[in-house]
C-alpha positions in Angstrom: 78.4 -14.7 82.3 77.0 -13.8 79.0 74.8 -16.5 79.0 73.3 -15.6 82.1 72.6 -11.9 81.7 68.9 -11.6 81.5 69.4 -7.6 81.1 70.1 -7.6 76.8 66.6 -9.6 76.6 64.9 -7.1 78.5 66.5 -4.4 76.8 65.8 -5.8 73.5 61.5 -6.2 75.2 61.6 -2.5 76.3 62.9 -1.1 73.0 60.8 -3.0 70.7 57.4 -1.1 71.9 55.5 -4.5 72.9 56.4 -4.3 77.0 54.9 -0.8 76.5 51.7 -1.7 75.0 51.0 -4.7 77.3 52.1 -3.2 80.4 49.8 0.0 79.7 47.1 -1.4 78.2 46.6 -4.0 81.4 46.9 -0.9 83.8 43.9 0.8 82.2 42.5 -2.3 82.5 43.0 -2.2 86.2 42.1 1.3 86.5 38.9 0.3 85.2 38.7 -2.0 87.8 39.9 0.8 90.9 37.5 3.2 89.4 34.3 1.0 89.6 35.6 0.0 93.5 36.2 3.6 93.7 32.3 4.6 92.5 31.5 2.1 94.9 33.0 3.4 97.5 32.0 7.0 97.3 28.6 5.9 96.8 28.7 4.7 100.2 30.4 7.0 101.7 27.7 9.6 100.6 25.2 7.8 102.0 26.2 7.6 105.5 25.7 11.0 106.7 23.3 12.5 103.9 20.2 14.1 105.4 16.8 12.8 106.9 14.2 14.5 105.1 12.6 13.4 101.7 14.0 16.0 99.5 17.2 15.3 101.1 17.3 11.8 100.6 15.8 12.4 97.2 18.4 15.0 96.2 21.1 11.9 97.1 19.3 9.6 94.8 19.4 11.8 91.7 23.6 12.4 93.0 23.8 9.0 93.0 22.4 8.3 89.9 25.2 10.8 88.7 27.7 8.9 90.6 26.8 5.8 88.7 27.3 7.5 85.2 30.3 9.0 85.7 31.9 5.5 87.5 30.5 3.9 84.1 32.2 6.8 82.3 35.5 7.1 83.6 35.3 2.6 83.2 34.5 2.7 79.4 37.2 5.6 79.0 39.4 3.4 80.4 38.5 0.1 78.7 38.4 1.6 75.2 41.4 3.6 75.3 42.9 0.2 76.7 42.0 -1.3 73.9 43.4 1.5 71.5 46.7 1.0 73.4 46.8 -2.8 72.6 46.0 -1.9 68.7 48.5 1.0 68.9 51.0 -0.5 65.6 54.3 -1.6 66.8 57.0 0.6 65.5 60.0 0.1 66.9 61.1 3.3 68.7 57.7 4.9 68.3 55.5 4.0 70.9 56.3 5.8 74.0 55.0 9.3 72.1 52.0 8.0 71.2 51.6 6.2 74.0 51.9 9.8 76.3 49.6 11.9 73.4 47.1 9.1 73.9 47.2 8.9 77.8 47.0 12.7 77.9 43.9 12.4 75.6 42.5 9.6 77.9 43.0 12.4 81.0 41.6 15.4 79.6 38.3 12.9 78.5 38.3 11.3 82.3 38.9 14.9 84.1 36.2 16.4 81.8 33.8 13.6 82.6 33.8 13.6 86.0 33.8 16.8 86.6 30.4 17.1 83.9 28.4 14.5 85.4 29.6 15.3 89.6 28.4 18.9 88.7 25.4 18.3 86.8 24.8 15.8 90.0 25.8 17.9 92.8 23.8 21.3 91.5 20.5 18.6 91.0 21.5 17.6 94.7 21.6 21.0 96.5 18.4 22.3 94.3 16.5 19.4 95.1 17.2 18.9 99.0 17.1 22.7 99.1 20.6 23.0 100.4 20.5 19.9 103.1 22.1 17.5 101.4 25.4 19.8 100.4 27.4 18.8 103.3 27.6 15.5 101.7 29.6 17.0 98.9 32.3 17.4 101.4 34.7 14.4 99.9 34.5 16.6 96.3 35.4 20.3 97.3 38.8 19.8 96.0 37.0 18.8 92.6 33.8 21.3 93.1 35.2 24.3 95.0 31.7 26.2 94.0 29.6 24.6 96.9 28.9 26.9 99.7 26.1 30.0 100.2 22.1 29.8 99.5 21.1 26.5 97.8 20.0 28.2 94.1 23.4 30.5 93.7 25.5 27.5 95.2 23.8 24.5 92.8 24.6 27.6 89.7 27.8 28.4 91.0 28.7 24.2 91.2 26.8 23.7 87.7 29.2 26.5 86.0 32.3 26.1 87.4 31.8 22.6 86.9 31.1 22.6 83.4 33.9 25.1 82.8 36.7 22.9 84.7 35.3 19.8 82.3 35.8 21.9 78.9 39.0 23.3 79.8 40.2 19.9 80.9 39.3 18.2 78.2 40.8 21.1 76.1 44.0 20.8 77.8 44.2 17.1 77.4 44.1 17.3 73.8 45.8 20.3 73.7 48.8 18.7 75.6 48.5 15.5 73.1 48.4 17.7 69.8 51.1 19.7 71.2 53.2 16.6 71.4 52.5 15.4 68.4 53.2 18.8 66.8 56.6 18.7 68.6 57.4 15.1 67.5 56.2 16.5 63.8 59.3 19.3 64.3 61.6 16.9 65.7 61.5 14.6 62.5 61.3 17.1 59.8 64.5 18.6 61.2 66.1 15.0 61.5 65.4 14.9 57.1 66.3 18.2 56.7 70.2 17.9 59.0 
């Protein structure tokens, strides 16, 4: 029976800090992937009931010009923090923390770039097609809860809340990393002193 237990190998795999690495680092590789299909997506999905008049259409353009950065964005995060997690050293024990600090990093960067660009984007949109195109931004209000009202306040009120929500997040994402880190710190200067 010894012989045939598989579960002390993969204990053995999961402790070392390698199944970690490779698991993660292939993930963000795949969330690259999702994210471009999601760009994609959205892009289309924008499209189908924008508005018929020139600015209208025009305001989309320059949205979806924004929509193409920030898919490109939120992909290159992904890939290079990816890449960081498959040069993360292999210390046995130690790679689940940095692991977490470095995901929470990569979320604060993703949250704060999305929400830069889809601002910057959607405030362009309603100034440009004069408040016409706006409904589009229907699929983001849970991201951009400023749209709504006269075209000018609305593309301000999207532009500044947006911009806010990106440095905060990307302040709590490294906050929330350093925090661990400073935690982990504690932890093993109290181990050396007890």
């Amino acid at each position: 029976m010894q012989k045939l237990s598989i579960v002390p190998a993969l204990l053995r795999l999961i402790s070392e800090g390698s199944f970690f690495k490779q698991v993660f680092s292939w993930l963000l590789r795949l969330w690259t992937v999702a994210a471009l299909v999601a760009g994609i997506w959205l892009s289309i999905e924008l499209w189908r009931g924008g508005g018929t008049s020139t600015q209208a259409i025009f305001g989309q353009l320059i949205f979806q010009v924004a929509l193409v950065l920030a898919a490109y964005l939120v992909a290159h995060l992904s890939w290079v923090r990816a890449q960081d997690v498959a040069a993360m050293p292999q210390i046995a024990g130690e790679v689940i923390i940095p692991l977490t600090r470095l995901l929470l990093r990569l979320g604060g960067e993703l949250y704060a770039s999305l929400m830069a660009v889809a601002s910057v984007g959607g405030a362009l949109m309603i100034w440009i097609s004069a408040g016409e195109a706006r409904p589009d931004l229907g699929e983001l209000r849970m991201l951009l809860p400023a749209a709504g009202g006269d075209p000018f306040p609305a593309g301000l009120a999207m532009l500044l809340a947006g911009l806010a929500s990106a440095a905060l997040g990307l302040l709590g994402g490294y906050l929330a990393s350093e925090l661990l880190g400073l935690l982990c710190a504690i932890e093993s200067n109290t181990r050396k002193q007890g």
